[in-house]
N, C-alpha and C positions, 0 to 999 in steps of 0.2 A: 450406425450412429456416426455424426460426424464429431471428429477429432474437438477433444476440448482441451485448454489450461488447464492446471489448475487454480488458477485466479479464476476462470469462469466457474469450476468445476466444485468450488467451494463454496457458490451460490447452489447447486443443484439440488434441489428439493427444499429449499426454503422457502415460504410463503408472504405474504403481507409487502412489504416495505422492499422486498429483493424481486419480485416477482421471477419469470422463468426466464431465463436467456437464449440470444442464438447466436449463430459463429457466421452473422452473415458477413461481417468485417475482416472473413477470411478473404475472399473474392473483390474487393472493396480497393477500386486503386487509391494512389495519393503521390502527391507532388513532391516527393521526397529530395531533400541534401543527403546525398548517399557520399560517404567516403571512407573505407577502413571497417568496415561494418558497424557503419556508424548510420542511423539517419534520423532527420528531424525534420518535423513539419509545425508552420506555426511564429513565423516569423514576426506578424505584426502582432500577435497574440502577449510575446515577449517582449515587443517592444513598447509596447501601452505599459506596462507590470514595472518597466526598466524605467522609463519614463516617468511613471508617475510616484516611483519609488525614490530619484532622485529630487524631485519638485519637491515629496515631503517629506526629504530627509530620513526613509526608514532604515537604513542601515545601521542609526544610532538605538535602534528597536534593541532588547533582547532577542537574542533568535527565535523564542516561540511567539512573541509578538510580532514580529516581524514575516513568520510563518501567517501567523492569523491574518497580515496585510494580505499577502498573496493570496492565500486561500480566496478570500472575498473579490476577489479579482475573477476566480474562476465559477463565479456561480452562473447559473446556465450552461455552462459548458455542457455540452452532448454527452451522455455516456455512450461510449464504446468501449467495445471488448474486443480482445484476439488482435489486438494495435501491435504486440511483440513478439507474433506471430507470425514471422514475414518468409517462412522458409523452412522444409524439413530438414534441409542437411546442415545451415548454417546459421547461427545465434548472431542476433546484429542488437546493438546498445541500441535502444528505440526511445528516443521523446517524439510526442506526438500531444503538440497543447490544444489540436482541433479537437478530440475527444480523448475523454480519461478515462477509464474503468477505479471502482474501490483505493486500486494498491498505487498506479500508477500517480491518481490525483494525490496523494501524501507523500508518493517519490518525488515528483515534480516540482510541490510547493516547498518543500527540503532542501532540492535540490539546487530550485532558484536562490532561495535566501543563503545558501550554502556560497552562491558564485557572489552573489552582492558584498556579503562581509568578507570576502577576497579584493571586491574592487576589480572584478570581472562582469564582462555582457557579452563576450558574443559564443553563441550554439554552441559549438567548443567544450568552453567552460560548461556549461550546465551538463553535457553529455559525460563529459570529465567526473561531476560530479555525482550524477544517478548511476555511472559505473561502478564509483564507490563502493555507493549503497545497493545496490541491485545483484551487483557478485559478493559467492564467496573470498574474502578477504580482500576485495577489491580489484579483482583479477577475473576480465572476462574469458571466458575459454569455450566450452563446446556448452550443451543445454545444461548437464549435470552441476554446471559449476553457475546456474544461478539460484538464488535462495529462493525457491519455491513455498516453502512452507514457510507462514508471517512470521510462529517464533524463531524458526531459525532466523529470517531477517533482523526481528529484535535482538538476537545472542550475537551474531557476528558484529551487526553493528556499536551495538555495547564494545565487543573486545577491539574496535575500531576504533572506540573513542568520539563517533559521532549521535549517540545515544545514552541514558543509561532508562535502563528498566527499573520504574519505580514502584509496580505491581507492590511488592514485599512490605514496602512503607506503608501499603495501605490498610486502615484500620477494617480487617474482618478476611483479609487473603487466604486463600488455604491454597493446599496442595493440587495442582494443576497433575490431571491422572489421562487427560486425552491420549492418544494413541496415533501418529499419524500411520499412512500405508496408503493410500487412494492411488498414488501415483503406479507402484510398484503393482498391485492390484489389478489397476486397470491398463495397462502402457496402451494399450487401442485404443485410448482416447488420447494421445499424445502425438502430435505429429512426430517428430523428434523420436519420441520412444517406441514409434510405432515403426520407424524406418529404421533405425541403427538400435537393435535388442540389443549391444551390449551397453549402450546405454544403463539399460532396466539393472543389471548389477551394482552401477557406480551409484544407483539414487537409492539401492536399499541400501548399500552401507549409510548414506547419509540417511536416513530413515531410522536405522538402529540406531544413530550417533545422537538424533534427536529425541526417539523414545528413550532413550538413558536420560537424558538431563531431569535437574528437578526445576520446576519452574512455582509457580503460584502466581493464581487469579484470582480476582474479586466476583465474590458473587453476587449476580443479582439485587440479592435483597441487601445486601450491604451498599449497593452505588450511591445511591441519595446519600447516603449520611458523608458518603467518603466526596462526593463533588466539592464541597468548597477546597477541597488539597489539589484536585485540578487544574491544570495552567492550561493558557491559552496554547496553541502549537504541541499540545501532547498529541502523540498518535497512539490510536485507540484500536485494540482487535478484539473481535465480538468470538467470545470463544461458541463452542457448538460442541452436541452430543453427536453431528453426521457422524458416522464410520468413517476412520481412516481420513479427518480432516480435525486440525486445529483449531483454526481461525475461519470461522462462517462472513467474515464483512470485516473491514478498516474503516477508519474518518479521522476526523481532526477535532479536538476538544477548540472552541469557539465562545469563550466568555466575553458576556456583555456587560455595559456599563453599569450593569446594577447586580453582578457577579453571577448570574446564569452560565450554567456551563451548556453550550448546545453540543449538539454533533453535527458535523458536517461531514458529507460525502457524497461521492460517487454512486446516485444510488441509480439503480436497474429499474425498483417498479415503476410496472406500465404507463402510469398515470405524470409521471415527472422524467425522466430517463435521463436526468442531466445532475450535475453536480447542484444538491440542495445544500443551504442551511436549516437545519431540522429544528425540532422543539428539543427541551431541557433532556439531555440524555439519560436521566433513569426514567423518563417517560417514553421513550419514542423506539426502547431496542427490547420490543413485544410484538415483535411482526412471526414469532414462531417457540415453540413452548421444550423447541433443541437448544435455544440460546442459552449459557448459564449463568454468564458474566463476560469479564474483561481484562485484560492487559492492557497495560500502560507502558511507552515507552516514552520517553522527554527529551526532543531535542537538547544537544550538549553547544557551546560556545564552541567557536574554533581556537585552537592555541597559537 
């Protein structure tokens, strides 16, 4: 089998709306700004988003409105997978606005609106900023040290200040009982975990760190009622029954002028393979009968 994420690997065996993936983006050049293990591709992609960000003033946005500008900027975008995947021995900070996969498309649009209420544009800044949110406590290091699993990325970035997890608020939440393990389980599907085993010990500790916590999600049958508490720029993880996975999918809550919450995302299946804006989100997250509900986490203003 060849080497998966787990960003891909938390699609596996989902049907409908995720369809199946491949890693052909493994072998896949790209015209990379490499520097410091840093790289970005996508330069006029950023410059359209920057541009037309200052023409209309959105930096006066709230940041989740503000989020919702960008977002809508990347629709069509290609989905690609295994973009952060550039290497078994060495972890490189990766934007890549040719193609997004689920996690990366709400890292990004974050990450932009993140550099704008700074009064920042250039690649830099934005990488500056998806470090943040992409490591634990914002410290990139070897593989173990990025947040792999969505709620750990919800929890660290909470205690970072650039999130808060509004799950709890929501009317109908219960106790979130998922189990992660996929990683530790499987390491032969990890490039990274596949070449350096002592890896595999550093990510079960984090693995028990995250089956300890207590979390709550919304289920299901609760969403419709709970949408109108919804903001625009919330980011959304599709929880799952998989083994040893959390978060099945991400997107971005996307209300319209007549208060519709959509979802938007990076979606996989076959028939779209690009970033959509989808229909009203307690309609459209029934592509598989593992889904159970949702986390919310809601961009925070900068101080």
């Amino acid at each position: 089998m060849k080497s998966m994420t787990r960003r891909e690997l938390l699609h596996y065996g989902s049907l409908g709306c995720l369809g199946i993936l491949t890693s052909s983006a493994l072998t896949t050049p790209f015209s990379w700004l490499q520097q410091e293990n840093k790289q970005f591709d996508g330069q006029e992609i950023l410059d359209r988003i920057l541009n037309k960000a200052s023409a209309e003033d959105w930096v006066r946005l709230p940041i989740g409105e503000l989020m919702g500008k960008i977002a809508l900027e990347f629709r069509g975008t290609p989905y690609k997978g295994f973009t952060l995947e550039l290497s078994k021995d060495l972890e490189y900070c990766v934007v890549n606005l040719k193609g997004l996969d689920c996690v990366t498309f709400f890292e990004d649009t974050l990450g932009i609106a993140r550099m704008l209420k700074k009064g920042h544009s250039h690649p830099d800044d934005l990488l500056d900023e998806v470090r943040l949110t992409r490591y634990r406590s914002g410290r990139m290091g070897s593989f173990p040290s990025r947040l792999h699993y969505t709620t750990d990325w919800f929890v660290d970035n909470e205690e970072k200040g650039v999130v808060h997890i509004v799950t709890p608020d929501l009317p109908g939440a219960v106790p979130f009982t998922q189990k992660v393990g996929i990683m530790t389980q499987h390491p032969e599907m990890y490039r990274q975990l596949a070449t350096h085993p002592q890896y595999v010990s550093e990510m079960k500790l984090i693995e028990d760190t995250i089956n300890e916590r207590t979390l709550k999600y919304l289920p299901m049958d609760k969403l419709e009622a709970a949408e109108p508490l919804l903001q625009t720029g919330d980011i959304i993880g599709v929880c799952t029954t998989e083994e040893g996975i959390d978060i099945a999918h991400t997107g971005l809550v996307i209300k319209d002028e007549s208060g519709v919450a959509h979802f938007m995302d990076a979606s996989s299946v076959r028939s779209r393979m690009q970033v959509t804006l989808e229909p009203q989100i307690s309609k459209c997250l029934n592509w598989s009968n593992k889904i159970t509900g949702i986390m919310v986490a809601r961009p925070l203003e900068l101080k």
